[in-house]
KEMI-155084 format. One record per residue: y, z, x of N, C-alpha, C, O, CB in turn; residue in three letters. Coordinates in nm, 4 decimals, padded with zeros to 6 digits, always signed. Each point is the difference from the previous one (the first is absolute). Glycine has a CB too. Layout:
N
Y_Z_X_Y_Z_X_Y_Z_X_Y_Z_X_Y_Z_X_Ala $
...
This chain:
90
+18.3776_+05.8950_+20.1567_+00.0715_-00.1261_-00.0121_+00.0159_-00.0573_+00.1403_+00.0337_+00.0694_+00.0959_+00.0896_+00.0068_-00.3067_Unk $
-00.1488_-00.2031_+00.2175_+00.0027_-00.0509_+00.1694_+00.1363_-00.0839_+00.0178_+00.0585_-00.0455_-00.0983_-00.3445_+00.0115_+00.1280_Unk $
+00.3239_+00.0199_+00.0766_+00.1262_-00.0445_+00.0395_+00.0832_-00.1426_-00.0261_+00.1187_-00.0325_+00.0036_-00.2148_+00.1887_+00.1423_Unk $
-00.0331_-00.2251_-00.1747_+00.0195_-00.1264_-00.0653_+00.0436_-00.0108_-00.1445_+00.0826_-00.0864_-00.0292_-00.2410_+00.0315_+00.1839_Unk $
+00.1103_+00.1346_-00.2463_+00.0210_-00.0058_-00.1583_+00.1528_+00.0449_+00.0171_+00.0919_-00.0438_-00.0692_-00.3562_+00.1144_-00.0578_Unk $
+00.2776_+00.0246_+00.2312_+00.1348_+00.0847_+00.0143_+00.1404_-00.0917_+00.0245_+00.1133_+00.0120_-00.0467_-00.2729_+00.1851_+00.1583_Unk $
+00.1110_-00.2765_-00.0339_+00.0944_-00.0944_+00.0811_+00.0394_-00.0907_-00.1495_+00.1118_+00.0097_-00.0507_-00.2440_-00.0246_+00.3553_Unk $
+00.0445_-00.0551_-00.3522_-00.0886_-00.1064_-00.0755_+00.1575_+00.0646_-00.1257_+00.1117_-00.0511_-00.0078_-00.5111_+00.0252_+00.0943_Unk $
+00.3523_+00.1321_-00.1543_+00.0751_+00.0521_-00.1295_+00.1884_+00.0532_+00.0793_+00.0972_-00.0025_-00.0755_-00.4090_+00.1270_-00.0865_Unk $
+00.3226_-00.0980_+00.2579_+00.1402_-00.0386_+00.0155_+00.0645_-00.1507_+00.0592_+00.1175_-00.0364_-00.0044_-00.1375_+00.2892_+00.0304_Unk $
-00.0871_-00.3186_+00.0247_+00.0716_-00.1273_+00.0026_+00.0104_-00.0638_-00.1323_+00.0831_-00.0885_-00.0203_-00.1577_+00.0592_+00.2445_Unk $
-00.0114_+00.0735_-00.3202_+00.0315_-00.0353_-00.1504_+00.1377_+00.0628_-00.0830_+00.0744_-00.0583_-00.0788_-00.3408_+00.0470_+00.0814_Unk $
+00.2706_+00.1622_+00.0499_+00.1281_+00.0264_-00.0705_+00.1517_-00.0139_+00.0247_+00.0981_+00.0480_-00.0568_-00.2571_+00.0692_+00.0123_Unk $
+00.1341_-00.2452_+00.2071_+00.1742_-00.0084_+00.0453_-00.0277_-00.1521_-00.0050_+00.0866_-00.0732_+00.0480_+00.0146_+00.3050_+00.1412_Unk $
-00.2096_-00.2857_-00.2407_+00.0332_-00.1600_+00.0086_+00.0284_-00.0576_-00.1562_-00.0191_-00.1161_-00.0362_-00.1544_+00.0824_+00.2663_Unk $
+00.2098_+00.1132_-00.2899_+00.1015_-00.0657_-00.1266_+00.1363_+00.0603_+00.0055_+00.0506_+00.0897_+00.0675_-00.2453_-00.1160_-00.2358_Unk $
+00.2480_-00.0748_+00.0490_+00.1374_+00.0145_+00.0318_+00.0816_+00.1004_-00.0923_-00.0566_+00.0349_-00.1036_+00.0353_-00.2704_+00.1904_Unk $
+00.1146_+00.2725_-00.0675_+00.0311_+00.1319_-00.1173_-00.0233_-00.0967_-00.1493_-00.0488_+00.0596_-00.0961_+00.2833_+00.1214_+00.2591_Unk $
-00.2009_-00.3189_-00.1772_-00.0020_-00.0417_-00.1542_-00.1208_+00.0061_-00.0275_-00.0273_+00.0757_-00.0931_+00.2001_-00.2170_+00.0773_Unk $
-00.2970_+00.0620_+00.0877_-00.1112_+00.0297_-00.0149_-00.0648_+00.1248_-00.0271_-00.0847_+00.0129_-00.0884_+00.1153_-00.1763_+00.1913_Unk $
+00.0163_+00.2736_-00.0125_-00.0882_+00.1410_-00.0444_+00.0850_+00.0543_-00.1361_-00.0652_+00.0831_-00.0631_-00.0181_+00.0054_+00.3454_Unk $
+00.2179_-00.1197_-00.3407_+00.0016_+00.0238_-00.0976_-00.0896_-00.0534_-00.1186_-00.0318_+00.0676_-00.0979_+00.2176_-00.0239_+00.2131_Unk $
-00.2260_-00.1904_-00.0893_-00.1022_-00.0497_-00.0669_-00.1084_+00.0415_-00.0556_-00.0348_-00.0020_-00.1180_+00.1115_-00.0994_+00.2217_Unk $
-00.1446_+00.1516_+00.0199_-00.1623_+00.0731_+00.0050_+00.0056_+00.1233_-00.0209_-00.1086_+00.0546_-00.0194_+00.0203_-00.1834_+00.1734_Unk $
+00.2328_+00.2288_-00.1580_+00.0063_+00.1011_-00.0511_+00.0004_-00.0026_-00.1410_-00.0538_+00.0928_-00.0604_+00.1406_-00.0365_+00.2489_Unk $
-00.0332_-00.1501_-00.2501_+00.0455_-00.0070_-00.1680_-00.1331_-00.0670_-00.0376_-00.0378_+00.0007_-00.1171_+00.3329_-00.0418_+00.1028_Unk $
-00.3721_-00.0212_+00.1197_-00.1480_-00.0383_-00.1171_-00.0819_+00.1412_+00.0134_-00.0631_+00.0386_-00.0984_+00.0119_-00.3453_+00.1513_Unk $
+00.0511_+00.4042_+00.0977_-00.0358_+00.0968_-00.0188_+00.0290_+00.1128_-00.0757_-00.0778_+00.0945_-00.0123_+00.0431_-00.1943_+00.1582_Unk $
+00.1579_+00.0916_-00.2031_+00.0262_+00.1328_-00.1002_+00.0068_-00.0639_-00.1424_+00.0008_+00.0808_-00.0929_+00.1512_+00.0754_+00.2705_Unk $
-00.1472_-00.2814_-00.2072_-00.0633_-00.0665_-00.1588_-00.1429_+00.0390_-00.0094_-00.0253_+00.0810_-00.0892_+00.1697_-00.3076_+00.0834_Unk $
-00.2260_+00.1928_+00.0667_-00.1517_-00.0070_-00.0178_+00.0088_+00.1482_-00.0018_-00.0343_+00.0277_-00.1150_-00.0808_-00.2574_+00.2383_Unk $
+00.1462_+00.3606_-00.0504_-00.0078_+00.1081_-00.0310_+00.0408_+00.0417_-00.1134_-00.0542_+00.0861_-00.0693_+00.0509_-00.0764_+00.2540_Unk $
+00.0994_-00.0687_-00.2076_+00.1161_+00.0504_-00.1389_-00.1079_-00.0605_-00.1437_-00.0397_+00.0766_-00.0878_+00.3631_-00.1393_+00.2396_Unk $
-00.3530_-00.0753_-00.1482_-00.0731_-00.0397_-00.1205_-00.1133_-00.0815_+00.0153_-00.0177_-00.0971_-00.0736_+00.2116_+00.1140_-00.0270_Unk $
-00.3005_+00.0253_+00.2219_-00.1392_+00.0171_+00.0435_-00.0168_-00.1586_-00.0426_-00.0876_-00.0291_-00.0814_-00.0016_+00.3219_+00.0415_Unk $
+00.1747_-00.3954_+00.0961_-00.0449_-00.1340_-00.0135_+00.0714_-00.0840_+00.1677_-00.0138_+00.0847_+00.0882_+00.0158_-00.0697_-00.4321_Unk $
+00.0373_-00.0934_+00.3797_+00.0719_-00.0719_+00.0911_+00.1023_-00.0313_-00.1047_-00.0062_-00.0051_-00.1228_-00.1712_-00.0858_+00.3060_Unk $
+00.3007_+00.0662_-00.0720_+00.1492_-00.0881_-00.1145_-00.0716_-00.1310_+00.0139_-00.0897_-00.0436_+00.0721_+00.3794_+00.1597_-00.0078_Unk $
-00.1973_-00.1725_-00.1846_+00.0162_-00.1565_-00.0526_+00.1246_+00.0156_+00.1014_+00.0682_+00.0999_+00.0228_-00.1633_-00.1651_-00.3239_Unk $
+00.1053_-00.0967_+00.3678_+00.1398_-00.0754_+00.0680_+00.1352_+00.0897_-00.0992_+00.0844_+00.0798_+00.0407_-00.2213_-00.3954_+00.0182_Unk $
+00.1150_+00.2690_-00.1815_+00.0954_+00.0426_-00.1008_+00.0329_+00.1644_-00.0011_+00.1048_+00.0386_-00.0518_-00.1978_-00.2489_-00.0870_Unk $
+00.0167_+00.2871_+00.1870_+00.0198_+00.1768_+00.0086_+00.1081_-00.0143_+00.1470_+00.1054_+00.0635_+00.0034_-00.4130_+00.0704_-00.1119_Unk $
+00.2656_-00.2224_+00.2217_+00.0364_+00.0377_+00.1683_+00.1267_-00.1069_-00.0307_+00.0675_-00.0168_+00.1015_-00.3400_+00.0720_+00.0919_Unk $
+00.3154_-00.1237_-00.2987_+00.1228_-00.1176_-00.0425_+00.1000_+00.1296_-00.0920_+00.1209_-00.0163_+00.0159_-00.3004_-00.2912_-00.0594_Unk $
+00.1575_+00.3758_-00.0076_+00.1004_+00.0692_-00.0831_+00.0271_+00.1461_+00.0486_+00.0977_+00.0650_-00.0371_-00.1728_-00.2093_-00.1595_Unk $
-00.0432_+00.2008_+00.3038_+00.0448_+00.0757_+00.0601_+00.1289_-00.0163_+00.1550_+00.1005_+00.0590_+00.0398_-00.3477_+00.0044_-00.1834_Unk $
+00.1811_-00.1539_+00.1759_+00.1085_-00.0582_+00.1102_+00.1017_-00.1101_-00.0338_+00.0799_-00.0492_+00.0797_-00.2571_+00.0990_+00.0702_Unk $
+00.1678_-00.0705_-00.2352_+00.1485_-00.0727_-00.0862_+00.0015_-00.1249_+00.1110_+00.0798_-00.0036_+00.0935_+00.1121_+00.2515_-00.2058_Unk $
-00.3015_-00.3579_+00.0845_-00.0023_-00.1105_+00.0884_-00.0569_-00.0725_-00.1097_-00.0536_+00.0303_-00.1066_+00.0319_+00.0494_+00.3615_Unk $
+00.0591_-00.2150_-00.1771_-00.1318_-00.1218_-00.0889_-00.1366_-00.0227_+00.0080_-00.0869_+00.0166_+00.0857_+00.2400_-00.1277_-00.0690_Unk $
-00.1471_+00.0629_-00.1449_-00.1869_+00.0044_+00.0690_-00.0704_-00.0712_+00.1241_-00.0895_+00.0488_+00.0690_+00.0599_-00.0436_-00.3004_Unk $
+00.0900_-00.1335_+00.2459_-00.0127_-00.0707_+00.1496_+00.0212_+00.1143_+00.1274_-00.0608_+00.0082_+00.1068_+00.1731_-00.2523_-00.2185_Unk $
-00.0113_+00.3210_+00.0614_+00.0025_+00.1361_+00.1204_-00.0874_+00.0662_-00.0131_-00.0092_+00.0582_+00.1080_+00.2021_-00.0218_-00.0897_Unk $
-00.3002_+00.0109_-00.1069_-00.0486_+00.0907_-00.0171_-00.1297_-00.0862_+00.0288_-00.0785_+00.0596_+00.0737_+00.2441_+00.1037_-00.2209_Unk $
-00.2090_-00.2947_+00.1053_-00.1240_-00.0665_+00.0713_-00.0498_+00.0083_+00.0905_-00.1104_+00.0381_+00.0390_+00.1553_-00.1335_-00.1127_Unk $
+00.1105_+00.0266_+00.1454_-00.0393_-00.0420_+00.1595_-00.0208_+00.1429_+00.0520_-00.0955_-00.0057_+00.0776_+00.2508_-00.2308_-00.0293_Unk $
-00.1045_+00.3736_-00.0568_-00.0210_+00.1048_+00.0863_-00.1606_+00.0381_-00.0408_-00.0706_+00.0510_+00.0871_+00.3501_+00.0357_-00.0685_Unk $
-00.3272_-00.1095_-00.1353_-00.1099_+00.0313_+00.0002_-00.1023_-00.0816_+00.0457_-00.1136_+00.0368_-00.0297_+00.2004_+00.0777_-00.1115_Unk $
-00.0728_-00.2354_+00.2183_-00.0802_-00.0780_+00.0557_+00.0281_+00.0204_+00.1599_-00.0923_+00.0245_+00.0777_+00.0829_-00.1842_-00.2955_Unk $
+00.1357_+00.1483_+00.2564_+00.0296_+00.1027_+00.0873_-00.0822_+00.1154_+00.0448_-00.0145_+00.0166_+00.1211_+00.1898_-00.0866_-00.2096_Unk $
-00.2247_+00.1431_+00.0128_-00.0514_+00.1444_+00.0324_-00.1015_+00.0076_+00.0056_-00.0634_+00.0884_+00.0576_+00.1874_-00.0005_-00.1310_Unk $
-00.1705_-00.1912_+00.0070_-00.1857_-00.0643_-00.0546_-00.0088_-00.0530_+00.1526_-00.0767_+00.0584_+00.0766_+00.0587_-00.1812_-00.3967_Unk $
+00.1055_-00.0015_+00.3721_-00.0767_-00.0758_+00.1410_+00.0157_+00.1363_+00.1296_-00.0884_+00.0437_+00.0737_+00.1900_-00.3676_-00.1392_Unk $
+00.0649_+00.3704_+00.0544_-00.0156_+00.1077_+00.0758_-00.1373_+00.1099_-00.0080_-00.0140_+00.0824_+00.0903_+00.2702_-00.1293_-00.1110_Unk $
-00.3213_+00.0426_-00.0556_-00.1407_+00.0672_-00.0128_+00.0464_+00.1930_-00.0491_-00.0545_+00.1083_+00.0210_-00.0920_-00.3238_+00.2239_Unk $
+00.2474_+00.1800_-00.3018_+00.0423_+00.2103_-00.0996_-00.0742_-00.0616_-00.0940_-00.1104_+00.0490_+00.0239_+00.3997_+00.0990_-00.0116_Unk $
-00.3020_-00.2088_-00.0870_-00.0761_-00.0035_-00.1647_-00.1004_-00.0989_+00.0337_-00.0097_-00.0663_+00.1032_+00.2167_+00.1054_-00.2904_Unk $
-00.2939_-00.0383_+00.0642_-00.0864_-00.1068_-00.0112_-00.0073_-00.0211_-00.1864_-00.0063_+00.0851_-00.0887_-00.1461_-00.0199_+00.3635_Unk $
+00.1559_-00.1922_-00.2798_-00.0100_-00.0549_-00.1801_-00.1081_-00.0496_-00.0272_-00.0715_-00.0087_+00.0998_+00.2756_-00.0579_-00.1286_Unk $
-00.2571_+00.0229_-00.0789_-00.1288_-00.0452_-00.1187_+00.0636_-00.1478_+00.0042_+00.0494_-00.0036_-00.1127_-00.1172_+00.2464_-00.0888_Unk $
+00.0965_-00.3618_+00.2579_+00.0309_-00.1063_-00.0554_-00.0443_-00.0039_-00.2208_-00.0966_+00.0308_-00.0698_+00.0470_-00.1393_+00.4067_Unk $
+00.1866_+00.0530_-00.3599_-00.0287_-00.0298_-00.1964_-00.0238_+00.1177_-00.0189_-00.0611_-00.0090_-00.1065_-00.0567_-00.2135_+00.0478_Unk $
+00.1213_+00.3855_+00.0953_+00.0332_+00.1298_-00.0570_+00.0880_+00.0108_+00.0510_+00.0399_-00.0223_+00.1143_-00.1987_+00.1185_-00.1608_Unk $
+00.2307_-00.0259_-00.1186_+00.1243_+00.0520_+00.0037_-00.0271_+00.1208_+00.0359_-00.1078_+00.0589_+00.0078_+00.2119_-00.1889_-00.1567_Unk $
+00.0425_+00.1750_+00.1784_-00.0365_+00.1934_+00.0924_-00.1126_+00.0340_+00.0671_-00.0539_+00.1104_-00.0067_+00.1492_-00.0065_-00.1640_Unk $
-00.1381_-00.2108_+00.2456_-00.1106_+00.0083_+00.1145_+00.0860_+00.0771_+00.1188_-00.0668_+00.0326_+00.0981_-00.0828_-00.2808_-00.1623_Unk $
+00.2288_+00.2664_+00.0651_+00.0400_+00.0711_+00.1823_-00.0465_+00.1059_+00.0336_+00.0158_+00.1100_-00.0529_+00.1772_-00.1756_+00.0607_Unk $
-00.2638_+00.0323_+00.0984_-00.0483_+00.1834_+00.0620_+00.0611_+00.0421_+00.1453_-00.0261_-00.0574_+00.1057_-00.2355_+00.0336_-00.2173_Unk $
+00.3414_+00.1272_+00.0966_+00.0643_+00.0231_+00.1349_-00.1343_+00.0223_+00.1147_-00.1162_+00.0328_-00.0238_+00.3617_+00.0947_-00.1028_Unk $
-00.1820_-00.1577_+00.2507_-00.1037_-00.0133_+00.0832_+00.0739_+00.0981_+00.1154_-00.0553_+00.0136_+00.1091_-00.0609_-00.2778_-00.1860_Unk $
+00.2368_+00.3283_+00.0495_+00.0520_+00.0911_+00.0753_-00.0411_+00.1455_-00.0044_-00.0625_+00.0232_-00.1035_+00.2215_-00.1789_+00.0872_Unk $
-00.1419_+00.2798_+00.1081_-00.0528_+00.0904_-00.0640_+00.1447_+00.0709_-00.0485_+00.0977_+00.0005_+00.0749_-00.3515_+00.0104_+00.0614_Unk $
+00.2554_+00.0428_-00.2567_+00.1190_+00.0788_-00.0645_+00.0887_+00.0745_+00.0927_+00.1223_+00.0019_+00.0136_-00.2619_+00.0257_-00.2040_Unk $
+00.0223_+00.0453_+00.2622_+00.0685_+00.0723_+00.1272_+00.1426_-00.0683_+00.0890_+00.1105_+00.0466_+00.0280_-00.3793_+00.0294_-00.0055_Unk $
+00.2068_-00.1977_+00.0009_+00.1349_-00.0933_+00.0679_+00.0698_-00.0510_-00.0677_+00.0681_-00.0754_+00.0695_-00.1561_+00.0201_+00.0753_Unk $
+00.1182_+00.0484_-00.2536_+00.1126_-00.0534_-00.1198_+00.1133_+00.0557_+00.0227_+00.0211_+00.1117_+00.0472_-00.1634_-00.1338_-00.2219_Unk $
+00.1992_-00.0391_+00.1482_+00.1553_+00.0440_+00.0013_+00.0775_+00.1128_-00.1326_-00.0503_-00.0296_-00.1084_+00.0540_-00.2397_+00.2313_Unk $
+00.0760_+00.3572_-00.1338_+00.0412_+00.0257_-00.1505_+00.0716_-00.0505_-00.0846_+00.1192_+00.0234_+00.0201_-00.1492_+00.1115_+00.0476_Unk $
+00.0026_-00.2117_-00.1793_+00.0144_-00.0719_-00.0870_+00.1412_+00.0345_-00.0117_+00.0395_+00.1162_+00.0098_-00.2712_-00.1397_-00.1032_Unk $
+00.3194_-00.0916_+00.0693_+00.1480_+00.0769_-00.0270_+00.0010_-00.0811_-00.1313_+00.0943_+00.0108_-00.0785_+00.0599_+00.0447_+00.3359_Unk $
């Protein structure tokens, strides 16, 4: 492994914010849990927010460059973090 990927994957795991890595942790342990990505509506009733809250963080996380989506697919999110740097889901 060279020093750059090294640098590269911890400046990725301290440049979100604790709400955010709870985010990308809960799409990472849904898709494990039931081998699909969440719907807005799974990351809205687990974190007891609105859906406008639960949008904007996922567009949020999309420009910040952690996920990437399917524009017009639903449960398109693919984490772009590695699990390793996630936070533990509370």
């Amino acid at each position: 492994m060279n020093p750059i990927s090294k640098a590269c994957r911890q400046a990725v795991a301290t440049s979100f914010t604790d709400k955010q890595g709870q985010f990308l942790a809960f799409i990472y342990a849904y898709e494990r849990l039931h081998r699909r990505p969440p719907a807005e509506a799974d990351m809205q009733r687990h974190f007891g927010v609105t859906p406008p809250t639960v949008h904007q963080m996922v567009l949020n996380l999309e420009q910040l460059g952690f996920i990437r989506r399917t524009p017009g697919k639903p449960r398109s999110i693919e984490l772009l973090v590695p699990p390793e740097q996630l936070p533990i889901l509370r």
